[in-house]
C-alpha positions as CSV (number, residue, x, y, z in Angstrom):
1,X,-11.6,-31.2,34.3
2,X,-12.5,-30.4,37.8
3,X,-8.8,-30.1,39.1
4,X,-8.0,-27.5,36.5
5,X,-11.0,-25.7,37.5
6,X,-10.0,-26.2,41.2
7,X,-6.1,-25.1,40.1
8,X,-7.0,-22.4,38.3
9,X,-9.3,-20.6,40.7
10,X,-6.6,-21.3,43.7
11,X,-4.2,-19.1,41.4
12,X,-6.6,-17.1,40.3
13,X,-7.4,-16.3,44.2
14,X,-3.4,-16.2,45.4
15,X,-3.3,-13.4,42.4
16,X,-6.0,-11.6,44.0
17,X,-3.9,-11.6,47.1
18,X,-0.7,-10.6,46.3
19,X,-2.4,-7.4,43.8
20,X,-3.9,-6.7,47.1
21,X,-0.7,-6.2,48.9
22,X,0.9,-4.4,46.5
23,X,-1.9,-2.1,46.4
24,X,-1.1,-1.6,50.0
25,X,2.6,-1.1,49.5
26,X,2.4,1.4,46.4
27,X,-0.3,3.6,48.9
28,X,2.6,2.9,51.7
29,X,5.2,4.6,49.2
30,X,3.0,7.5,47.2
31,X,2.1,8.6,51.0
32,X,5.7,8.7,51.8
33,X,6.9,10.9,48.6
34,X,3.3,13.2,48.5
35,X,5.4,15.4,51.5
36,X,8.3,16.2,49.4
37,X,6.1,16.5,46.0
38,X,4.5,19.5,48.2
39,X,7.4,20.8,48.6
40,X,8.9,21.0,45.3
41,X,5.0,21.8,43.8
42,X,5.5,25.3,46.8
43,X,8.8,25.9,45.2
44,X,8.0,26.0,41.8
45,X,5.0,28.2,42.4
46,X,7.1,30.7,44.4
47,X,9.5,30.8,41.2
48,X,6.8,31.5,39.3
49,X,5.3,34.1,41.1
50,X,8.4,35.9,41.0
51,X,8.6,35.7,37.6
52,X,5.5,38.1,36.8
C-alpha cells in the first residue's frame, strides 16, 4: 500500500510542476499578444466614434 501512496504523491507533485510551468508560459504568451489586442481594442473605438 505504501508504494502506491508513495507513487501516487510523486505524480501527483510532478503534475504540480509541469501546471506550474505552463502557468508561466500561457502569462509569457497573453503578455506578448495584450500589445496588439490594444491596438485593435484603439481601432475599433476610433470606428466607433466616428460612427455617432
Amino acid at each position: 500500500m505504501s508504494h502506491t501512496c508513495k507513487n501516487f504523491e510523486e505524480i501527483k507533485e510532478e503534475l504540480k510542476k509541469g501546471y506550474m510551468a505552463m502557468s508561466e508560459i500561457n502569462l509569457e504568451e497573453a503578455n506578448k499578444g495584450l500589445g496588439s489586442d490594444n491596438e485593435a481594442l484603439r481601432i475599433c473605438e476610433k470606428n466607433l466614434t466616428e460612427c455617432e
